[in-house]
Jmol script that loads the backbone (N, CA, C; Angstrom):
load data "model"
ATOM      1  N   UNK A   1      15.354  45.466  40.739  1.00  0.00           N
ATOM      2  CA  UNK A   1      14.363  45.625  39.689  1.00  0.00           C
ATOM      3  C   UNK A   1      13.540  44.354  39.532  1.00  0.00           C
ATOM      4  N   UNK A   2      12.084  44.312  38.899  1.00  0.00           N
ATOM      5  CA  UNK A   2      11.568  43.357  39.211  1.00  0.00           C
ATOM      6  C   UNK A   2      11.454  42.968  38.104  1.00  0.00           C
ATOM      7  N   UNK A   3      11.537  41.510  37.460  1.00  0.00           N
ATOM      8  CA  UNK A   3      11.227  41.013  36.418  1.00  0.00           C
ATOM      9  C   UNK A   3       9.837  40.832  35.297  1.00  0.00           C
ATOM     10  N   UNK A   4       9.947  42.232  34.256  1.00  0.00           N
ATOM     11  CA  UNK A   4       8.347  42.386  33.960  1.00  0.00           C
ATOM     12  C   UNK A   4       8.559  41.695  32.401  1.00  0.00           C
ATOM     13  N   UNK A   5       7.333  41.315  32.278  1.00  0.00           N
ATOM     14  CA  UNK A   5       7.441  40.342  31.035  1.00  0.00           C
ATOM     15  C   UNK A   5       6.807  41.389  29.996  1.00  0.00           C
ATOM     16  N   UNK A   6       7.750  41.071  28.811  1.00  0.00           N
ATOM     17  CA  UNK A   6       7.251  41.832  27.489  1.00  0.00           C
ATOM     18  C   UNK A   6       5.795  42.072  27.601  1.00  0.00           C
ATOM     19  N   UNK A   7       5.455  43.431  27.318  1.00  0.00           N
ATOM     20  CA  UNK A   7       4.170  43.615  27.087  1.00  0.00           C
ATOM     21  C   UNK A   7       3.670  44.404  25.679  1.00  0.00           C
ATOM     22  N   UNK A   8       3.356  43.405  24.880  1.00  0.00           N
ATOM     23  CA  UNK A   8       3.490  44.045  23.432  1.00  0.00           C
ATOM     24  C   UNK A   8       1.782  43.709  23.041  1.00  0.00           C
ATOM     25  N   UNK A   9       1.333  44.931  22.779  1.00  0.00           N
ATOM     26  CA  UNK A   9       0.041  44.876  22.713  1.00  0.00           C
ATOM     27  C   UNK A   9      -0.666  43.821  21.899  1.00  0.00           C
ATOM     28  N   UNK A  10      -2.007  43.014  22.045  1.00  0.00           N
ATOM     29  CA  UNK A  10      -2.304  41.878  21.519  1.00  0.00           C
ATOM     30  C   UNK A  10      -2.451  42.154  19.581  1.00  0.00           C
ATOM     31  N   UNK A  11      -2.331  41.141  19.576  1.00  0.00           N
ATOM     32  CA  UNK A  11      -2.826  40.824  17.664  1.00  0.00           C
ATOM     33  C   UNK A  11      -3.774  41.645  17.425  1.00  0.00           C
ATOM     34  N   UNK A  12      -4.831  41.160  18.160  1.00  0.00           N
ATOM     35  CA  UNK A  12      -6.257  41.983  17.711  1.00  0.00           C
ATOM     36  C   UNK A  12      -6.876  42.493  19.142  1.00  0.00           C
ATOM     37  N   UNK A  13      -7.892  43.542  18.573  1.00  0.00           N
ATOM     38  CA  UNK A  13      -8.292  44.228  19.693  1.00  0.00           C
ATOM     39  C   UNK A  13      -8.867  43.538  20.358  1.00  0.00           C
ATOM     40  N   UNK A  14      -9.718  44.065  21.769  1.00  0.00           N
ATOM     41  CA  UNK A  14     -10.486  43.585  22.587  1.00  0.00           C
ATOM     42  C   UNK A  14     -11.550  42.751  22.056  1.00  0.00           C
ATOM     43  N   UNK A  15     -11.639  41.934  21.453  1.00  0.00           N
ATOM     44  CA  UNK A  15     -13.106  41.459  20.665  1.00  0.00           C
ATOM     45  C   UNK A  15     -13.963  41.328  21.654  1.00  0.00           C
ATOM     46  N   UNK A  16     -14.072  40.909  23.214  1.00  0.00           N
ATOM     47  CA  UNK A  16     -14.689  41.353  23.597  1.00  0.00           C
ATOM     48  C   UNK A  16     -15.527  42.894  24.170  1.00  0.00           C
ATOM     49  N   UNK A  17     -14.546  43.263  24.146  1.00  0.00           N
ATOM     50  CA  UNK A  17     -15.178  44.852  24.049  1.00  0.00           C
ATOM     51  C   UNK A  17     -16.206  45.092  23.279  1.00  0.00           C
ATOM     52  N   UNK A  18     -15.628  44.800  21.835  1.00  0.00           N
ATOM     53  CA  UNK A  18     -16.129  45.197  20.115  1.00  0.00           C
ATOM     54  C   UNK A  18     -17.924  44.526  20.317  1.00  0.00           C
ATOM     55  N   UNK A  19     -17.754  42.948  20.822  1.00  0.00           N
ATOM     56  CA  UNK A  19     -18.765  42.078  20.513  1.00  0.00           C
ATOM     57  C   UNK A  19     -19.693  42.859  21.921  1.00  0.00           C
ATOM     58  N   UNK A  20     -19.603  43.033  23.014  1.00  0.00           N
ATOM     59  CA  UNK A  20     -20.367  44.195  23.686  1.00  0.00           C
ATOM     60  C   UNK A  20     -20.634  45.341  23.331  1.00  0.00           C
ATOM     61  N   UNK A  21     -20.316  46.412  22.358  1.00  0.00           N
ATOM     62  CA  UNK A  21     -20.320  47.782  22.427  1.00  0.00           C
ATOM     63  C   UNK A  21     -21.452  47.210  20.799  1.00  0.00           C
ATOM     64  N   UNK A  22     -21.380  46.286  20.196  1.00  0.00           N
ATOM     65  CA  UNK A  22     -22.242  46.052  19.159  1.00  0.00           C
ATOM     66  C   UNK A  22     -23.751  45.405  19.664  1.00  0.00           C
ATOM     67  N   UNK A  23     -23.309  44.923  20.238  1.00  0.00           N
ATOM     68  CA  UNK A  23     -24.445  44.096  21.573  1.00  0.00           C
ATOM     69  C   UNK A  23     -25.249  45.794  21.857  1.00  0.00           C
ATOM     70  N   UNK A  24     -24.825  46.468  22.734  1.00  0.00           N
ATOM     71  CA  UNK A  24     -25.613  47.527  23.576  1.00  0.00           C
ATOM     72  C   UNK A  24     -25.938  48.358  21.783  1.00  0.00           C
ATOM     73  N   UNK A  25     -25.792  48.342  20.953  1.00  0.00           N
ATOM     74  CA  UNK A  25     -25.826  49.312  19.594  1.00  0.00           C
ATOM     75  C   UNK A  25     -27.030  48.991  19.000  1.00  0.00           C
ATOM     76  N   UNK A  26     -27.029  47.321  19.014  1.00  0.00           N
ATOM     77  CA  UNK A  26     -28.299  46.626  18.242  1.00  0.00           C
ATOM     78  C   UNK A  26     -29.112  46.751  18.910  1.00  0.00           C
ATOM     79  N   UNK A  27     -29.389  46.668  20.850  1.00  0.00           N
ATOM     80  CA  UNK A  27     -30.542  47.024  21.596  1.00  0.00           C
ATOM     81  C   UNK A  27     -31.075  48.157  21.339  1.00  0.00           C
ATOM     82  N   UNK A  28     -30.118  49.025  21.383  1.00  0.00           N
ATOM     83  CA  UNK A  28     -30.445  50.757  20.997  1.00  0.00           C
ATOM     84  C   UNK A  28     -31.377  50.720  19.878  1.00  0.00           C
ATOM     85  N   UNK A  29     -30.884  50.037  18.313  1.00  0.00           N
ATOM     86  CA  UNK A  29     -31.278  50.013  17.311  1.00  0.00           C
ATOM     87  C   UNK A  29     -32.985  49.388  17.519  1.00  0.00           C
ATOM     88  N   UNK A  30     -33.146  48.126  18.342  1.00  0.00           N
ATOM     89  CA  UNK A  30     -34.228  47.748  18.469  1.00  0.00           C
ATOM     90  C   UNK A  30     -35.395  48.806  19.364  1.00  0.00           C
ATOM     91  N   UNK A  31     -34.987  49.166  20.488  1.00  0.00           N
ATOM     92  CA  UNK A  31     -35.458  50.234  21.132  1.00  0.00           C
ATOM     93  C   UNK A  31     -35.810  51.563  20.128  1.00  0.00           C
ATOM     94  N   UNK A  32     -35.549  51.730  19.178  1.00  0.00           N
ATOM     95  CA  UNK A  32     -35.940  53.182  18.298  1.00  0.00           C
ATOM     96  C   UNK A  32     -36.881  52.458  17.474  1.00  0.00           C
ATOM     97  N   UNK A  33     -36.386  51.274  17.124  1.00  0.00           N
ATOM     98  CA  UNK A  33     -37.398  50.299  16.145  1.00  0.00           C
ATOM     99  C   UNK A  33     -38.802  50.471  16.482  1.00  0.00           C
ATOM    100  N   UNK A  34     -39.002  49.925  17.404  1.00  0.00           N
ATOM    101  CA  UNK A  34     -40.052  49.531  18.419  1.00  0.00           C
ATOM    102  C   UNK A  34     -40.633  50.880  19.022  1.00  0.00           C
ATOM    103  N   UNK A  35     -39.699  51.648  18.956  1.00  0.00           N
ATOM    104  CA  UNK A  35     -40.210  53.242  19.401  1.00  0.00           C
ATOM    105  C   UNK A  35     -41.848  54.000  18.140  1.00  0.00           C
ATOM    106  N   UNK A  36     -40.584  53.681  16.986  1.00  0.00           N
ATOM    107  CA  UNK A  36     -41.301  53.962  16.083  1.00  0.00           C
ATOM    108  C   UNK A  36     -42.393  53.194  15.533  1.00  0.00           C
ATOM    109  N   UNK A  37     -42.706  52.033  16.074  1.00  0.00           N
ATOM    110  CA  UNK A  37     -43.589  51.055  15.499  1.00  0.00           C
ATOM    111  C   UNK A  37     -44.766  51.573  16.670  1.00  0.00           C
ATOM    112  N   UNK A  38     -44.592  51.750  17.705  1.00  0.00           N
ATOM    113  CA  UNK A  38     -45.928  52.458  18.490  1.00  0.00           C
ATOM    114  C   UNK A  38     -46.193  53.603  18.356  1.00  0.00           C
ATOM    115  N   UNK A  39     -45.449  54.728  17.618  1.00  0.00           N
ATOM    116  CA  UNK A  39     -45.659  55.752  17.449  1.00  0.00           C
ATOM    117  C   UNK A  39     -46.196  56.176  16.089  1.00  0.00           C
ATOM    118  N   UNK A  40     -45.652  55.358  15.082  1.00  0.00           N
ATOM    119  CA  UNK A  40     -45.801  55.419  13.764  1.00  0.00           C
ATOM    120  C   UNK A  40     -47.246  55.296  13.342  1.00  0.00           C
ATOM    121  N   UNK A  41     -47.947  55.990  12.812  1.00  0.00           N
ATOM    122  CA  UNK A  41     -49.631  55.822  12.348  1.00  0.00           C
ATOM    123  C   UNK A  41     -49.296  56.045  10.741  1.00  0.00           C
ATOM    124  N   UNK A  42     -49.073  54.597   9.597  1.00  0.00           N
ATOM    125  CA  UNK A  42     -47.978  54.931   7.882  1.00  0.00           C
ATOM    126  C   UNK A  42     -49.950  55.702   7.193  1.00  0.00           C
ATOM    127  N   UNK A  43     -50.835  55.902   8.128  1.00  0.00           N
ATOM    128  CA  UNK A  43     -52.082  56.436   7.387  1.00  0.00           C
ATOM    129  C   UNK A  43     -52.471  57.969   7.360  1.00  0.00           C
ATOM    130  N   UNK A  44     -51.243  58.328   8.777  1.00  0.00           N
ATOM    131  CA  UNK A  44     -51.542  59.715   8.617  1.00  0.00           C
ATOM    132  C   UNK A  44     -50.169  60.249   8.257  1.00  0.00           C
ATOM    133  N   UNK A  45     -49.843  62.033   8.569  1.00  0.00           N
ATOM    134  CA  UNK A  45     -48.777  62.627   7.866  1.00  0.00           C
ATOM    135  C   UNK A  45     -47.880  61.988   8.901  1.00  0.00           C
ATOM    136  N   UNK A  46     -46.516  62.217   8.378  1.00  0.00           N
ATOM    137  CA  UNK A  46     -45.390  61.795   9.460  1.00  0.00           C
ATOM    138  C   UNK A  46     -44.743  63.131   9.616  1.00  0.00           C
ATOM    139  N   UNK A  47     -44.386  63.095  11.150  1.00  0.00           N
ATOM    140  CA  UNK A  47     -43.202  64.034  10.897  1.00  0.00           C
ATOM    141  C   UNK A  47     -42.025  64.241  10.425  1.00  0.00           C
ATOM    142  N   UNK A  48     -41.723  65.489  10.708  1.00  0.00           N
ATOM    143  CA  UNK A  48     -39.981  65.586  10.265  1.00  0.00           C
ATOM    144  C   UNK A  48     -39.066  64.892  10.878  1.00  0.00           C
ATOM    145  N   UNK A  49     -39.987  64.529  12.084  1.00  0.00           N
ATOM    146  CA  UNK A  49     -38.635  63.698  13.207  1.00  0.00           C
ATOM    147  C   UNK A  49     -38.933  62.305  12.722  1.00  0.00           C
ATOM    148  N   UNK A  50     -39.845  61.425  12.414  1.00  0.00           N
ATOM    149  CA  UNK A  50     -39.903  60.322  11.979  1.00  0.00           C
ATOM    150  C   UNK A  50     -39.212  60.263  10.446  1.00  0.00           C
ATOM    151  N   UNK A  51     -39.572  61.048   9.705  1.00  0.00           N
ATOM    152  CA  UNK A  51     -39.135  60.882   8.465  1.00  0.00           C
ATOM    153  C   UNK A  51     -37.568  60.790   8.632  1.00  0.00           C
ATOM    154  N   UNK A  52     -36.578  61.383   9.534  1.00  0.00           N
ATOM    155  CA  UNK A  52     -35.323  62.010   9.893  1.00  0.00           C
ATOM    156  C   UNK A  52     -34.967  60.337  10.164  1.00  0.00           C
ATOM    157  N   UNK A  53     -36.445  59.572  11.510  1.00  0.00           N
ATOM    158  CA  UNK A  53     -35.896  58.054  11.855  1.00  0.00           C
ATOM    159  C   UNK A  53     -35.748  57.206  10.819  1.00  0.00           C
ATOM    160  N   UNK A  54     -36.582  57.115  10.054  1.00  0.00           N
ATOM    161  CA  UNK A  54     -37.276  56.267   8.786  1.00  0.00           C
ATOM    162  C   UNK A  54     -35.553  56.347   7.942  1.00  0.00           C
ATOM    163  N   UNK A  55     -35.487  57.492   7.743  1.00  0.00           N
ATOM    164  CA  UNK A  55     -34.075  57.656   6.750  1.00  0.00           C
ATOM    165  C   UNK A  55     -33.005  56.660   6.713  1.00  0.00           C
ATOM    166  N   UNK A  56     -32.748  56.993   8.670  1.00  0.00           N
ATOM    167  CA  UNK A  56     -31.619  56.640   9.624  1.00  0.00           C
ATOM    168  C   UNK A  56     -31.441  55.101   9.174  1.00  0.00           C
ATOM    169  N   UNK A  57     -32.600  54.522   8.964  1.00  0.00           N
ATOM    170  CA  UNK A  57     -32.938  52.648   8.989  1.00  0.00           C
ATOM    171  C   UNK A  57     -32.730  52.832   6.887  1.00  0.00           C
ATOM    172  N   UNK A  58     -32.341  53.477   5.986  1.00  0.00           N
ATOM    173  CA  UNK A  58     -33.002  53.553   4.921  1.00  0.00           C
ATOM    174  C   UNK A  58     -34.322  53.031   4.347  1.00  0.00           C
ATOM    175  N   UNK A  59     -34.905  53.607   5.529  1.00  0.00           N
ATOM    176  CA  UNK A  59     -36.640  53.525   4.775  1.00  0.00           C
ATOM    177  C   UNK A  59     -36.792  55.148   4.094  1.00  0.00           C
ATOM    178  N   UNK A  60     -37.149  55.557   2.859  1.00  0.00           N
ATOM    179  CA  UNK A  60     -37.152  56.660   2.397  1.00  0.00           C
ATOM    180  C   UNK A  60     -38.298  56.482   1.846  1.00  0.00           C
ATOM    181  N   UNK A  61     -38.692  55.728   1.436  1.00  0.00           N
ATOM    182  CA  UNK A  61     -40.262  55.193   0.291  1.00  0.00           C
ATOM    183  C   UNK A  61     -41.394  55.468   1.228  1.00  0.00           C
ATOM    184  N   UNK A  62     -41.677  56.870   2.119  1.00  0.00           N
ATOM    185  CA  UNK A  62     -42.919  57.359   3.049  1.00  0.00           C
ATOM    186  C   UNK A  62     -44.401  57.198   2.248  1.00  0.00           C
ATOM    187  N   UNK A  63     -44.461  56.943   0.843  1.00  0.00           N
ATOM    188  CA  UNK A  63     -46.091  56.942   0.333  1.00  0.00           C
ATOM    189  C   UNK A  63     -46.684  55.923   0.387  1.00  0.00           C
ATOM    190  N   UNK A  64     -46.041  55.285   0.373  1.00  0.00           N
ATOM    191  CA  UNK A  64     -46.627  53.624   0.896  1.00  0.00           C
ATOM    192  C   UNK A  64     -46.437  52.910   2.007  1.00  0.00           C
ATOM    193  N   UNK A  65     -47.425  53.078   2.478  1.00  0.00           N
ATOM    194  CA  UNK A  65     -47.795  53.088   3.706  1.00  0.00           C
ATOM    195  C   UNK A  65     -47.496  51.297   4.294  1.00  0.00           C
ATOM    196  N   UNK A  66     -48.043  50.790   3.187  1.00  0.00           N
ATOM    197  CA  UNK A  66     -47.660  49.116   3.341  1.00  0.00           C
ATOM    198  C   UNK A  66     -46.239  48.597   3.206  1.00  0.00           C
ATOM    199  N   UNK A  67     -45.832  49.342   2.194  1.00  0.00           N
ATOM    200  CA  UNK A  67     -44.255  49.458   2.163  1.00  0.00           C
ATOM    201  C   UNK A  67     -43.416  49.260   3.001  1.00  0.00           C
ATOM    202  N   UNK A  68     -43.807  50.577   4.248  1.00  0.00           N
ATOM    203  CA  UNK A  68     -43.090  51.180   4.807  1.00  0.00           C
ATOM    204  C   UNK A  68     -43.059  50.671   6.157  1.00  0.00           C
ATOM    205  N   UNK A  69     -44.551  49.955   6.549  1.00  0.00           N
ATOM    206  CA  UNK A  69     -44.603  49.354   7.537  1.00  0.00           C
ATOM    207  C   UNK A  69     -43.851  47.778   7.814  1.00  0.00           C
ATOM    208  N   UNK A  70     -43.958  47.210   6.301  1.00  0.00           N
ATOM    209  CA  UNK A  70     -43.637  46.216   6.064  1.00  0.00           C
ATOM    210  C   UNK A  70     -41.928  46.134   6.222  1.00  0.00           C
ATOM    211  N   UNK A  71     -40.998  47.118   6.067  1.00  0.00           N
ATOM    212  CA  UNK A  71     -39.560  47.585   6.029  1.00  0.00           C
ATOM    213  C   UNK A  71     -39.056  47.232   7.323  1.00  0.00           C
ATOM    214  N   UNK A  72     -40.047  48.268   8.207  1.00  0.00           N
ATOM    215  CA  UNK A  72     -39.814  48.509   9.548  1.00  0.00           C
ATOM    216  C   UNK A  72     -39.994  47.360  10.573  1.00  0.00           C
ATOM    217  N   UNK A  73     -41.076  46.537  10.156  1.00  0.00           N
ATOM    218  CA  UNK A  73     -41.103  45.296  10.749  1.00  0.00           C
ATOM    219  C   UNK A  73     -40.049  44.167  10.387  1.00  0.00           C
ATOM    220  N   UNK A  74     -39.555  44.250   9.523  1.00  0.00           N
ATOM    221  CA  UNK A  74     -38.489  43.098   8.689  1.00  0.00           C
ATOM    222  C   UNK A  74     -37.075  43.656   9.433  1.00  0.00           C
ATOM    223  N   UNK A  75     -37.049  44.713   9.731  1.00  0.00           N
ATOM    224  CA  UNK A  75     -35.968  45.504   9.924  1.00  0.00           C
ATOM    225  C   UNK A  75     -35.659  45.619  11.640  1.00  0.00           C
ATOM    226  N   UNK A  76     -36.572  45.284  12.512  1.00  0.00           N
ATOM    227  CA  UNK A  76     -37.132  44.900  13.755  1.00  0.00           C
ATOM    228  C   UNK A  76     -36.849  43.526  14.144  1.00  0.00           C
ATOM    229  N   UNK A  77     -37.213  42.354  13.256  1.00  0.00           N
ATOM    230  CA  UNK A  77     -37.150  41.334  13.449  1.00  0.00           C
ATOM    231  C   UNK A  77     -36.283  40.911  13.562  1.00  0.00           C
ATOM    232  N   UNK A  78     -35.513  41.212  11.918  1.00  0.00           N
ATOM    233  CA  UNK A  78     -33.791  41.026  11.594  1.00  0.00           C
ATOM    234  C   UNK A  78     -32.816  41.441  12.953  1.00  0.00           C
ATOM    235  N   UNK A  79     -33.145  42.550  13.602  1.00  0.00           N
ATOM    236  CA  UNK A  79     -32.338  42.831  14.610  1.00  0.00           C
ATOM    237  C   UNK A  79     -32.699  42.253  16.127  1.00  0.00           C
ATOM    238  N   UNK A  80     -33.723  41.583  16.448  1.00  0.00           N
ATOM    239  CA  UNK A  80     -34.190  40.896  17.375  1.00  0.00           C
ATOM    240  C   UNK A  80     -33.402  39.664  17.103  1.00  0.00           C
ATOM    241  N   UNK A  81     -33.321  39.014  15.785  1.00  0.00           N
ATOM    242  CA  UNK A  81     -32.986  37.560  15.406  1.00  0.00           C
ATOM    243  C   UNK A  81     -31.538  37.305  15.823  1.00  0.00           C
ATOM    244  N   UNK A  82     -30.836  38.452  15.331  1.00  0.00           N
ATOM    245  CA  UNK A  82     -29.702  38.740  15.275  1.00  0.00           C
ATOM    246  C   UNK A  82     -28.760  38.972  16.808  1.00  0.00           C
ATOM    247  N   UNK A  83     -29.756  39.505  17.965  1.00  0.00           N
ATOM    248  CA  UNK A  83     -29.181  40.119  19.285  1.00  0.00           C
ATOM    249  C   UNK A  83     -29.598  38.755  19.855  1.00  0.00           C
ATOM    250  N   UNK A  84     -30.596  37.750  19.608  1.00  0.00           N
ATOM    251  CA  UNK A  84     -30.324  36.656  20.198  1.00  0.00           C
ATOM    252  C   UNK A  84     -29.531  35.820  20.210  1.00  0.00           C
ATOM    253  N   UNK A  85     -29.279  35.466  18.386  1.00  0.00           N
ATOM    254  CA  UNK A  85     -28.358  34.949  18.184  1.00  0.00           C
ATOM    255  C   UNK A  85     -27.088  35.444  18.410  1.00  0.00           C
ATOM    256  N   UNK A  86     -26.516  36.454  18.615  1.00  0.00           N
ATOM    257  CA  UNK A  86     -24.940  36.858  19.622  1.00  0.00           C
ATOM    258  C   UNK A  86     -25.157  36.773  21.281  1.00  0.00           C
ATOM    259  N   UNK A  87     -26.581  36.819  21.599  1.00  0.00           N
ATOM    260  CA  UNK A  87     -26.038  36.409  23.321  1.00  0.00           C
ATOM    261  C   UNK A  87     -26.261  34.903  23.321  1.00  0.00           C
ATOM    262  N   UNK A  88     -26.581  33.776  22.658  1.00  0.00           N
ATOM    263  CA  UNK A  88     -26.299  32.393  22.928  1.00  0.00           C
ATOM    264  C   UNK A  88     -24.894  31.935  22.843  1.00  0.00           C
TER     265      UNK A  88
END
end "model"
wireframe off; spacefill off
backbone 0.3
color backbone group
């Protein structure tokens, strides 16, 4: 028989896993961001599918148009600031 050493699962999970699978989540998040910032016109009607995105981020305040643009950009940035600062 061969001598196998205790294998008792670690303290804490994979943190690397965790700190990657949040990594690829926030790109995603920026990619819909940015989706919606070229698609988004806050002067004309929105759709049901934007209003559905807008929600997703809690932007719900659709009548103000300055508002709303202003949310989405802060909300863009924050997650740009943020995915740099975890890959340094």
């Amino acid at each position: 028989m061969q001598n196998q050493k205790d294998k008792t699962p670690p303290l804490f999970p994979d943190l690397d896993n965790i700190h990657a699978r949040y990594i690829i989540q926030l790109e995603k998040r920026i990619e819909t961001l940015k989706d919606l910032c070229r698609e988004l016109n806050p002067y004309e009607p929105l759709t049901e599918e934007q209003i559905l995105i807008l929600a997703r981020f809690d932007i719900t305040d659709t009548n103000d148009p300055f508002k709303m643009t202003n949310l989405l950009l802060m909300q863009l940035e924050d997650a740009i600031t943020e995915l740099k600062n975890l890959k340094e």
